[in-house]
C-alpha positions as CSV (number, residue, x, y, z in Angstrom):
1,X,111.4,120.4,111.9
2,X,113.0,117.9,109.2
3,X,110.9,115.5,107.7
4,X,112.5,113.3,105.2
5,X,110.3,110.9,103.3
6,X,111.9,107.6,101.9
7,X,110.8,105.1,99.3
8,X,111.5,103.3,96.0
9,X,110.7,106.1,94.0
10,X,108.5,109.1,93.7
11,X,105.3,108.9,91.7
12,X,101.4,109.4,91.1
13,X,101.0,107.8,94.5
14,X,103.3,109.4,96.9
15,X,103.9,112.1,94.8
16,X,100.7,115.0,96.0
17,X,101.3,114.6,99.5
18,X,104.9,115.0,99.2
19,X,104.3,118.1,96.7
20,X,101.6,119.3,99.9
21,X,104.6,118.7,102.8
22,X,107.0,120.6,100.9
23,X,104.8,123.7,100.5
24,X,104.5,123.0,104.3
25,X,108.1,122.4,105.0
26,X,109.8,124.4,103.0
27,X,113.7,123.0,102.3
28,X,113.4,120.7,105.9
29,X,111.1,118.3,103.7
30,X,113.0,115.8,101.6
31,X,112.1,113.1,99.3
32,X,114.8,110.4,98.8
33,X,113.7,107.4,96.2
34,X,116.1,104.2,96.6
35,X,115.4,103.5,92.9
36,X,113.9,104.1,89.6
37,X,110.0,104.6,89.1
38,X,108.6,100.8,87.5
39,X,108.3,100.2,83.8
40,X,104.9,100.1,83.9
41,X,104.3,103.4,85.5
42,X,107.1,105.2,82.6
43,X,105.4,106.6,79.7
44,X,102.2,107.7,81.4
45,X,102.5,110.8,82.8
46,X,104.0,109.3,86.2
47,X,107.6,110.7,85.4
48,X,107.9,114.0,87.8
49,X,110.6,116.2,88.4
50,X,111.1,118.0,92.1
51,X,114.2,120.0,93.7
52,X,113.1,118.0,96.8
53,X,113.8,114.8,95.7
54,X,117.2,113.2,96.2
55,X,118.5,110.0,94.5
56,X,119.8,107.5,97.1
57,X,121.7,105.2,94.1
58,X,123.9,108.9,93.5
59,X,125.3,109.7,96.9
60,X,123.9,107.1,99.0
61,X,126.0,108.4,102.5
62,X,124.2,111.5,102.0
63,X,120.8,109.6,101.9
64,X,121.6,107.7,105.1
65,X,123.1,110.8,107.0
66,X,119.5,113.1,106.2
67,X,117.8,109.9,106.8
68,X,119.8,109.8,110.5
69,X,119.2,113.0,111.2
70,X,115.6,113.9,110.2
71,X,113.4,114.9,113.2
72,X,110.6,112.9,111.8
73,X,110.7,110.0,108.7
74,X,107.9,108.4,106.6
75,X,109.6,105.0,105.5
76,X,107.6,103.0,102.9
77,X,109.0,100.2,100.0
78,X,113.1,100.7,101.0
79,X,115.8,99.1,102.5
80,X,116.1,99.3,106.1
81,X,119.2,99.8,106.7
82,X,118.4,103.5,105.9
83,X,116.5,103.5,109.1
84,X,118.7,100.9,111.5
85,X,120.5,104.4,113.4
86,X,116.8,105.5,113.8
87,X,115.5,102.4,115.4
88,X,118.5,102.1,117.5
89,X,118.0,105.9,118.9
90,X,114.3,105.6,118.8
91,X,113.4,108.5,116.8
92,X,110.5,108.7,115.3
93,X,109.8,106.8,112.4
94,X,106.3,106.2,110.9
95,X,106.4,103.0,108.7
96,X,103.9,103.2,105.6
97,X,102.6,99.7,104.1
98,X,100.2,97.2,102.5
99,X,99.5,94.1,104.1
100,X,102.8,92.0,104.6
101,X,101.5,88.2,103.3
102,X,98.4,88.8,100.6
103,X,96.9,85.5,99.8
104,X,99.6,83.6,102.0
105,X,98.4,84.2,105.5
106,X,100.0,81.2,106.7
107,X,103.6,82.6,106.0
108,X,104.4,83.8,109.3
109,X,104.5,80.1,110.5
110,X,107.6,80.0,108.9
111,X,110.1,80.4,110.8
112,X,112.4,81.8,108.7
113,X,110.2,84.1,107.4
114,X,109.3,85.0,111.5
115,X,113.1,85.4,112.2
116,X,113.6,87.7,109.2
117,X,110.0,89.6,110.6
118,X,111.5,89.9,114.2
119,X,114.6,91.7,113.0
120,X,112.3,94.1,110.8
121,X,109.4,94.7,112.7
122,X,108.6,92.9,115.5
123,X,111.7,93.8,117.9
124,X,111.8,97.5,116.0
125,X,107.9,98.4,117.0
126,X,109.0,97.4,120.6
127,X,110.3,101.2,120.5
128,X,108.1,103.8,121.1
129,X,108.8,106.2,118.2
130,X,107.7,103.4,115.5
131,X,104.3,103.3,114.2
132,X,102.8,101.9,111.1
133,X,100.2,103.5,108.3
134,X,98.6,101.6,106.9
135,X,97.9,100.9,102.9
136,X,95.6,98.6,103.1
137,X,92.3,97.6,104.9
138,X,94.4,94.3,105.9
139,X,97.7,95.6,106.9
140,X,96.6,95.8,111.2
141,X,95.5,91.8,110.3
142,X,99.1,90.7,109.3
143,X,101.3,92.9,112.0
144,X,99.1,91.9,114.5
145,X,99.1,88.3,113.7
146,X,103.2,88.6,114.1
147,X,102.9,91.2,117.0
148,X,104.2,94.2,115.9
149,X,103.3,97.6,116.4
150,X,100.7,96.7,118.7
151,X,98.2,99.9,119.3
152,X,100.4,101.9,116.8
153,X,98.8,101.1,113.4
154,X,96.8,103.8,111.9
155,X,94.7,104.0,108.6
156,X,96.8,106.0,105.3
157,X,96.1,104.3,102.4
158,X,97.3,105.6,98.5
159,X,96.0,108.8,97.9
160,X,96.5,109.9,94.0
161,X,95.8,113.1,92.1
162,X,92.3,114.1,92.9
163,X,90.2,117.1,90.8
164,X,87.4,119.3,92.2
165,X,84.8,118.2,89.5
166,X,81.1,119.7,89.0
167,X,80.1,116.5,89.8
168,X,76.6,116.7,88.7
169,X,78.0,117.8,84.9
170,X,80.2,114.8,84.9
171,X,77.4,112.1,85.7
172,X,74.9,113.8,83.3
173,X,77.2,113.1,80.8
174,X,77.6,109.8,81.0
175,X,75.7,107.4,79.6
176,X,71.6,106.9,79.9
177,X,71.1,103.5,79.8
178,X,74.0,103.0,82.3
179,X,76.1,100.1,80.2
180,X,79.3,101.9,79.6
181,X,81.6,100.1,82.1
182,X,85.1,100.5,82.4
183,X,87.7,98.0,84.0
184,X,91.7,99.7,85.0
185,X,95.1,98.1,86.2
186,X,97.3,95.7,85.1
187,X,96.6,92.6,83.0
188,X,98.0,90.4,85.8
189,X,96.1,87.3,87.3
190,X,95.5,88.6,91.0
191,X,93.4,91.5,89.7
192,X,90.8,89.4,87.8
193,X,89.8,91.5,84.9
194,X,88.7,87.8,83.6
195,X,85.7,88.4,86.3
196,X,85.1,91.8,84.8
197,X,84.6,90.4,81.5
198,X,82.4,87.2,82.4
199,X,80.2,89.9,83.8
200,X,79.8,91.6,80.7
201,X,78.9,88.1,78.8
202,X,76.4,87.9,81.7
203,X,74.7,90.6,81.0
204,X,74.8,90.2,77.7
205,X,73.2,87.0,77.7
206,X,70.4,89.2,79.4
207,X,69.5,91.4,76.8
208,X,71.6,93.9,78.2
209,X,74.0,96.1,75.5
210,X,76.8,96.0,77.9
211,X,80.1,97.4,77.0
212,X,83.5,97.8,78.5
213,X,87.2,100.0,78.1
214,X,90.3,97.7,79.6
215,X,92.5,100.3,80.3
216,X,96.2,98.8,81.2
217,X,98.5,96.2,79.8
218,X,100.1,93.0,81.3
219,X,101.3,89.3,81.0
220,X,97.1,88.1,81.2
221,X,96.4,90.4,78.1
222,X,96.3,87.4,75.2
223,X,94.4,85.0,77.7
224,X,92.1,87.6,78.7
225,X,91.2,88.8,74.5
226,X,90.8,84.9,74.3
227,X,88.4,84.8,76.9
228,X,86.4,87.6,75.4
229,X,86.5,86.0,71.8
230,X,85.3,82.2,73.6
231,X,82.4,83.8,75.4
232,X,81.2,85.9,72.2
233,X,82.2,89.3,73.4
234,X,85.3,90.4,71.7
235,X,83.3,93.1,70.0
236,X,82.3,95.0,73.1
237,X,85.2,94.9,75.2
238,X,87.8,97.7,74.3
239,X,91.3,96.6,75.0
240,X,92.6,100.5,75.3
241,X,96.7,99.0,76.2
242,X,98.7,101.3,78.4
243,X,97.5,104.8,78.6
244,X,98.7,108.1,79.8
245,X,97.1,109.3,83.4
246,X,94.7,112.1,81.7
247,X,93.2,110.2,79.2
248,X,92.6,107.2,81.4
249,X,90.9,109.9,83.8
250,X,88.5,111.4,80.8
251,X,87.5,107.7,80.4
252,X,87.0,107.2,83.9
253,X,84.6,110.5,84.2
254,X,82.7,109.1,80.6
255,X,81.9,105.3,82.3
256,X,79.2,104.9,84.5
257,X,80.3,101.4,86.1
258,X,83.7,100.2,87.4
259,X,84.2,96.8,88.4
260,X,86.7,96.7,91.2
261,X,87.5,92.5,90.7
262,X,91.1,92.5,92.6
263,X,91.6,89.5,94.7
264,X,93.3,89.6,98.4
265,X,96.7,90.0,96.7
266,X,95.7,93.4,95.9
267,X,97.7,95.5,98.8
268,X,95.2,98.6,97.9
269,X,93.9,99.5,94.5
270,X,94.2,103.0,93.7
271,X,91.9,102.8,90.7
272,X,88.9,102.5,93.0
273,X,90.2,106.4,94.3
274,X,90.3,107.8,90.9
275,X,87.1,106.2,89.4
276,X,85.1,107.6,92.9
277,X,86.7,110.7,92.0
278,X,85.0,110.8,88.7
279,X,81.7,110.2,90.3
280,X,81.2,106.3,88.9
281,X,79.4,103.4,90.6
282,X,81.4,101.1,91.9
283,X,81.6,97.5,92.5
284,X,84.1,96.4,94.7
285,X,85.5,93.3,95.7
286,X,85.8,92.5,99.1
287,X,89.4,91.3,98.9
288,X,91.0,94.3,97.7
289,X,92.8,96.6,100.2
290,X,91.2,100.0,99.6
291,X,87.5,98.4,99.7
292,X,86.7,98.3,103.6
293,X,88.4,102.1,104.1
294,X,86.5,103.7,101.3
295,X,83.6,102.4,100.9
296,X,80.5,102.4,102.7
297,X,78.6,99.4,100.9
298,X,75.2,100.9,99.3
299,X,76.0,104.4,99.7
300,X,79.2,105.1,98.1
301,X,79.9,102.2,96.0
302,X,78.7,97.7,96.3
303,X,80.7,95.6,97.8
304,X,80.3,92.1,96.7
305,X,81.9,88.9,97.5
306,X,85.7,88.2,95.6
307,X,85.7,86.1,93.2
308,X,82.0,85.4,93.2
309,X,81.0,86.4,89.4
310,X,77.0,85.8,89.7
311,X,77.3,88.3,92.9
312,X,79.0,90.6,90.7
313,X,76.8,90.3,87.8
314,X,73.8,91.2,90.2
315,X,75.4,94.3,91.8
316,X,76.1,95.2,88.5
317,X,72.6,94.7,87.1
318,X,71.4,96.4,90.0
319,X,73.7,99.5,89.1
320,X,72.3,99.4,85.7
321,X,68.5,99.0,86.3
322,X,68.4,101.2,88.9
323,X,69.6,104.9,87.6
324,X,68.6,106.5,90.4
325,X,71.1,104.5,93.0
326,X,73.5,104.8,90.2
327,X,73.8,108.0,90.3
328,X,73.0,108.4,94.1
329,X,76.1,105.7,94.7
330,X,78.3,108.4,92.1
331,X,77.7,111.2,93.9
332,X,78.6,110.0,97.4
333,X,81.6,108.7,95.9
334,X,82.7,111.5,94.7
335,X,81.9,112.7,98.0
336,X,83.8,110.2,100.3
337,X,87.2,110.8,97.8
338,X,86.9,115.1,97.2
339,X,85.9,115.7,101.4
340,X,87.6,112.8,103.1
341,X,90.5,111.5,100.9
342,X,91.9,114.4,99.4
343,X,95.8,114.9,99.5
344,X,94.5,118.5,99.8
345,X,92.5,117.7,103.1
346,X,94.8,114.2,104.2
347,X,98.3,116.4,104.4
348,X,96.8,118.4,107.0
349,X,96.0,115.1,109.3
350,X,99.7,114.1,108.6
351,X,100.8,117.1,109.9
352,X,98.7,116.8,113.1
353,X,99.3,113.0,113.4
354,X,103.0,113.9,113.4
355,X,102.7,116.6,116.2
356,X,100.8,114.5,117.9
357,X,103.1,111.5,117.7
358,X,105.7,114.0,119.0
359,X,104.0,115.5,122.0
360,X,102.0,112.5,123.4
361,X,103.4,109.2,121.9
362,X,99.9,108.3,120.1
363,X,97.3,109.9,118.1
364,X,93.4,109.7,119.0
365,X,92.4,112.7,117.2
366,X,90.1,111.1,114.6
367,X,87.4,108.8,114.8
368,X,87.5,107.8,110.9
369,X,89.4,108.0,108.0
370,X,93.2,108.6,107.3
371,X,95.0,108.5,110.6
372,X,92.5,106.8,112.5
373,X,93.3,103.8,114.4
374,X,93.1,101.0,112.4
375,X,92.1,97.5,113.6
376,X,92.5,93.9,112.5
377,X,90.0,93.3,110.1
378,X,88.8,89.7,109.3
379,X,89.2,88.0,105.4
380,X,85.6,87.5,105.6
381,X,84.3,90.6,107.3
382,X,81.9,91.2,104.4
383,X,79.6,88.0,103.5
């Protein structure tokens, strides 16, 4: 069988399942990447090199031709017209995305934005070999609201890098009295590091010797090191800048709190996967993508309310008084990304969602977790 995965390029993300398919697939797996990896993601340890991957931009007939004649194709951020002769001969082709309008809901009233959603989705998902993953907790809200892919959605996700960990080690090692936080992404405005630091003021103001590493760069940075030196804590909030992927990981296994403070712009949030993976409590907002398929609020990691910084300050608080759910809420954390949300352990649910898709039409082998059926979930589901 040939399985031919498209995208915009290959990296951290996409990268460990397709290195898992092609140990699978041998030379029938392909990766083709439309174009280059982003600026931000250069210089960190995202660049990779593979003899499956093919650059559409150098021989882009050849790209289209495997693309037309794959048995099976994963499609996420490309051009369609790599996948028009699939539509049109209904083979199958399993669509992988984040939620299609973020904080604009409203945009599928438009209708040229509906007209340009008919001729990419809704009329395509009419056939019966087109199903969606999806990347984020609200991607079954958006298709559904335009009528597409209607009982062919399924749960996905990101899934980065993850390590086996002696997970007990790693949380004894982290700070006793619980105030070494850490904030990671990109200094933009929809991911609200802003929050992240009011929280630390907070808890400052408390009596509490809070501290936190920004790990990440972007066009927010000189407002947000202004904010810090207004509210009085420019001194305990580390700007680290842009940093390569193992030594943001080492600071992710050394911090015992992450704040999570992504808006509903955020289409998943793959930091929330790595700092689980390192065994940290989490706060998460409820507006980010990832939050309602990883976590299980109280046991793996809070949830708490976007945007509201007072509910954030007490989940945090709570983390930090309380060592013992700290470390309980670490642990299963850890858990829920190693067991459930592995590339190791997803890879093999891909494979059986795509013989399934190819005997029967549908998948209904799991209950939870990648490949599950996903559902329409609500903006305020969590309150």
């Amino acid at each position: 069988m040939k399985l031919v995965y498209l995208a915009n390029a290959y990296g951290h993300i996409s990268g460990p399942l397709c290195d898992e398919l092609s140990k699978v697939y041998g030379e029938d797996f392909v990766f083709i990447a439309t174009d280059e990896l982003d600026e931000d993601r250069k210089g960190i340890g995202a660049e990779a090199k593979r003899d499956f991957i093919i650059n559409a931009n150098e021989d882009k007939e050849k790209a289209k031709k495997l693309c037309d004649e794959a048995d099976v194709l994963i499609f996420g951020s490309a051009p369609t017209e790599y996948i028009e002769n699939r539509i049109k001969n209904n083979k199958l082709t399993i669509y992988y995305s984040e939620r299609l309008f973020k904080n604009n809901i409203l945009r599928y009233l438009n209708p040229i934005t509906l007209w340009r959603l008919k001729k990419r989705f809704i009329d395509p998902s009419k056939n019966s070999n087109f199903h969606l993953i999806c990347a984020s907790s609200f991607a079954a809200l958006d298709f559904s609201r335009i009528g597409a892919f209607k009982n062919k959605m399924y749960k996905w996700g990101y899934q980065p890098t993850i390590f086996e960990k002696d997970i007990d080690s790693v949380i004894s090692n982290k700070a006793e009295d619980g105030l070494d936080f850490i904030w990671v992404g990109r200094l933009v405005s929809l991911k609200h590091c802003d929050d992240a630091i009011r929280v630390i003021s907070n808890l400052r103001k408390m009596g509490y010797n809070a501290r936190m590493k920004v790990v990440g760069t972007g066009e927010e940075e000189n407002n947000l090191k202004a904010l810090a030196k207004e509210l009085g804590v420019e001194e305990h909030i580390d700007f680290k800048g842009r940093c390569l992927i193992d030594d943001t990981r080492r600071m992710m296994d050394g911090a015992n709190i992450f704040l999570f403070t992504s808006d509903f712009g955020e289409g998943w949030g793959v930091t929330l996967n790595e700092c689980m993976n390192s065994g940290i409590a989490c706060v998460a907002s409820h507006g980010a993508g990832a939050t309602n398929f990883l976590v299980n609020d109280g046991e793996n990691a809070l949830v708490y309310v976007s945007g509201d910084v007072n509910m954030l300050t007490e989940k945090a608080k709570l983390l930090v008084d309380n060592k013992e759910l700290r470390e309980k809420i670490g642990k299963n954390a850890y858990k829920t990304i190693y067991e459930n949300w592995n590339t190791a352990t997803t890879y093999k649910r891909m494979i059986q969602f795509i013989n399934e898709l190819q005997e029967k039409g549908k998948c209904e082998l799991f209950a939870e977790g990648p490949c599950s059926k996903a559902e329409p979930l609500s903006h305020n589901w969590y309150k």
